[in-house]
C-alpha positions as CSV (number, residue, x, y, z in Angstrom):
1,X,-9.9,-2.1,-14.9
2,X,-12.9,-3.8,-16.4
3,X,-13.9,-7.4,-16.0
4,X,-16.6,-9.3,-17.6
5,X,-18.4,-5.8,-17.9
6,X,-18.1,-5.3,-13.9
7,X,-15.6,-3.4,-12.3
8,X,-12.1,-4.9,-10.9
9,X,-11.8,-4.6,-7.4
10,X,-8.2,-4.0,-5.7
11,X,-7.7,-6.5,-2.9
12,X,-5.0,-5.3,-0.3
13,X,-1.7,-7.0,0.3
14,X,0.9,-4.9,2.6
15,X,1.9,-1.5,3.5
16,X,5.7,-1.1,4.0
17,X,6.7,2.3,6.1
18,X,9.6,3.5,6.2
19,X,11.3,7.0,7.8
20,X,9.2,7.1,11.3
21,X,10.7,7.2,14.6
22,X,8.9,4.9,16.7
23,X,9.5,2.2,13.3
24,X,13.3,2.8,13.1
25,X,14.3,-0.1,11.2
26,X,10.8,0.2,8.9
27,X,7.8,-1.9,9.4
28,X,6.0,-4.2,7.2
29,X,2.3,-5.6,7.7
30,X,1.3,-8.3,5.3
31,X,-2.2,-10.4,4.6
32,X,-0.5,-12.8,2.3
33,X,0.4,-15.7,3.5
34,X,3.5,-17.9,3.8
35,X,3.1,-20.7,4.8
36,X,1.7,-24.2,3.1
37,X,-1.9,-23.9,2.3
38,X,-4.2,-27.0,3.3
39,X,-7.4,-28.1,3.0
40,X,-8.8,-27.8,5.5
41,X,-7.4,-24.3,6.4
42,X,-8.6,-23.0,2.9
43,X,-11.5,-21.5,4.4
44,X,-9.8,-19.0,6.7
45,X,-7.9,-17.8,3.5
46,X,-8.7,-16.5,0.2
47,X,-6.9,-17.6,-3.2
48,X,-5.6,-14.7,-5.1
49,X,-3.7,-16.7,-7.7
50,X,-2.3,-19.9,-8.0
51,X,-0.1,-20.4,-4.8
52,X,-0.9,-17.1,-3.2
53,X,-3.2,-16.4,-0.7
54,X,-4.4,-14.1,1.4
55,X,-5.4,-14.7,5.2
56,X,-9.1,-12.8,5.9
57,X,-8.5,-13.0,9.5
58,X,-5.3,-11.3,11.1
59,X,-4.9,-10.5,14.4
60,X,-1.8,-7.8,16.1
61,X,-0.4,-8.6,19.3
62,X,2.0,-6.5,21.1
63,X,2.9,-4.4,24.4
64,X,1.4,-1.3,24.7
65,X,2.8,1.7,22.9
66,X,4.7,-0.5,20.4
67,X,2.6,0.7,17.7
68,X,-0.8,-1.0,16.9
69,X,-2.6,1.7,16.4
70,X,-0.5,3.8,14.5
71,X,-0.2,1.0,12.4
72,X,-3.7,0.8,12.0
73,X,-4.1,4.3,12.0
74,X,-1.2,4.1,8.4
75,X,-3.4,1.3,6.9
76,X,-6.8,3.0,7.1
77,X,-5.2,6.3,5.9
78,X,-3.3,5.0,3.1
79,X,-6.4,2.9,1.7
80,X,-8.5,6.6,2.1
81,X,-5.5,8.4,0.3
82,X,-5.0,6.2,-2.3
83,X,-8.7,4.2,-2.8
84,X,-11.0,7.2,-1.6
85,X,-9.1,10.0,-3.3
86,X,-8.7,11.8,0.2
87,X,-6.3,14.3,1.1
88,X,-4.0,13.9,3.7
89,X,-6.3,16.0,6.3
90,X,-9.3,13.7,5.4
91,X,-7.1,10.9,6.8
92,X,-5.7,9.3,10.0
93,X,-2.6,9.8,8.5
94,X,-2.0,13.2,10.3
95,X,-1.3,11.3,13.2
96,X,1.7,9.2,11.8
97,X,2.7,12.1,10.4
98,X,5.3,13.5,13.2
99,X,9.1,14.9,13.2
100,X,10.9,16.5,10.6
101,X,12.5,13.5,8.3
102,X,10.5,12.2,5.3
103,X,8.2,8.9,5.5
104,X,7.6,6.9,2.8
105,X,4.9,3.9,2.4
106,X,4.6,1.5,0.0
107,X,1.4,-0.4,-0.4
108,X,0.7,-3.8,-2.9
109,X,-2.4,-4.9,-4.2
110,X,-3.8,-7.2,-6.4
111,X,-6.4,-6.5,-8.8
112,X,-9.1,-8.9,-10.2
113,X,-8.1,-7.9,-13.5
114,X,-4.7,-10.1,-12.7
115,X,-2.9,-7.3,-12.3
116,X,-0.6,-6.5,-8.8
117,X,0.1,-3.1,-8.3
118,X,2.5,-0.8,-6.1
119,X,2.3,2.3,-5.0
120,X,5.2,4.5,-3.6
121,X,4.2,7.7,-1.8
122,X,6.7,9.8,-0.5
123,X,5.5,12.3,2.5
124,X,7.8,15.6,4.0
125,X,7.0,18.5,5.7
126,X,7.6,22.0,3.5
127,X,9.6,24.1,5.4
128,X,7.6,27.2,5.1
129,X,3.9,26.3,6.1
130,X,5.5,23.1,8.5
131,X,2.4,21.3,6.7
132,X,2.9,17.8,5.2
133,X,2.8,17.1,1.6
134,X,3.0,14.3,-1.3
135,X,6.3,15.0,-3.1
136,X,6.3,12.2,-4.8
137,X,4.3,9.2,-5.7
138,X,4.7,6.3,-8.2
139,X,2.5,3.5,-9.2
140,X,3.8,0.0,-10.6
141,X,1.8,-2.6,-12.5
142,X,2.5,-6.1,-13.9
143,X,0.4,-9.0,-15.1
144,X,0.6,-12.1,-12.7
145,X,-0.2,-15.6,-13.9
146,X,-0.8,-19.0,-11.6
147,X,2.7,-19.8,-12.2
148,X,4.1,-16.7,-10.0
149,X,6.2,-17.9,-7.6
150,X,5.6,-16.5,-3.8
151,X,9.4,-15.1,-3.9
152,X,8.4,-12.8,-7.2
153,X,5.4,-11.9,-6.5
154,X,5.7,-8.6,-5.4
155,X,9.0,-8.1,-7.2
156,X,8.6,-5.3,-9.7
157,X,11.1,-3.9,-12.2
158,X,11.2,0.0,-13.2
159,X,10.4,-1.1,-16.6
160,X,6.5,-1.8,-14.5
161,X,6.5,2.0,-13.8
162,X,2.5,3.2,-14.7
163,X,2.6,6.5,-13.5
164,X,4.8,8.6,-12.1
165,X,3.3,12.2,-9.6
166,X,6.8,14.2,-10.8
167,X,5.9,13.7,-14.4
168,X,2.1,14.4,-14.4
169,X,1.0,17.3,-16.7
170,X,1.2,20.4,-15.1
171,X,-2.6,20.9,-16.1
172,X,-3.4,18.1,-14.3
173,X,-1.0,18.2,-11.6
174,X,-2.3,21.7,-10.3
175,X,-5.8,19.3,-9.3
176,X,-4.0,17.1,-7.1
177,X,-4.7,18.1,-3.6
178,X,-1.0,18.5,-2.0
């Protein structure tokens, strides 16, 4: 991802989780926002593209033990997994890690480059060592102009499908930390 000879930066959008038991029904926490951008409320947001924008400021409310910080705790682990190259025990992520059933998150960004990408990463427990893996992962792309509506803009079709962690080379699978 090059742009004007500097490198495109990845601007985050929202993390989906699904399969955890305090987030039964799955959880979503998204920066973009949904309302009517005006003027003079420009500066608390950022424009991405067109009619979408991101808010720089977002604040979580809630009753204790309804989640903040393990939704916190996902964000920041997911950005290390998927940005830093971490491994899962290089990340908060242990600690939303818990039961037996899989979990799966879904992240968006957009790229500089004009580009918004998902990623799909799949998480369960192996049976044998009770330890927590990636069993499957898959990254989406597609090229976004100003005319994107808000409603398709993070609407991808397989057809999008960039890579895909069950497909890798088995050369270069074996260097993926589990």
């Amino acid at each position: 991802m090059k742009k004007n000879d500097q490198q495109a930066k990845l601007l985050f959008l929202q993390l989906s989780i699904k399969g955890h038991p305090l987030f039964e029904d799955g959880l979503t926490f998204s920066v973009l926002n949904d309302q009517r951008v005006y003027q003079d409320k420009s500066d608390t947001l950022t424009n991405l593209n067109g009619n979408i924008w991101i808010n720089n400021i977002v604040t979580l409310v809630g009753k204790n033990a309804t989640g903040k910080t393990l939704l916190m705790k996902a964000l920041i682990g997911d950005l290390m997994l998927l940005l830093q190259h971490k491994s899962i025990d290089q990340t908060p992520l242990s600690d939303l890690l818990i039961g037996d059933k899989p979990l799966e998150l879904t992240s968006y960004f957009y790229g500089t480059d004009g580009y918004v990408y998902r990623d799909i990463v799949r998480f369960a427990k192996e049976t044998s060592s009770q330890k927590w893996v990636i069993t499957d992962e898959k990254i989406y792309q597609k090229k976004v102009n100003a005319r994107v509506s808000k409603r398709d803009f993070l609407n991808f079709k397989e057809e999008h499908l960039i890579t895909d962690r069950s497909n890798l080379d088995k050369m270069v699978a074996v260097l993926l930390a589990p």
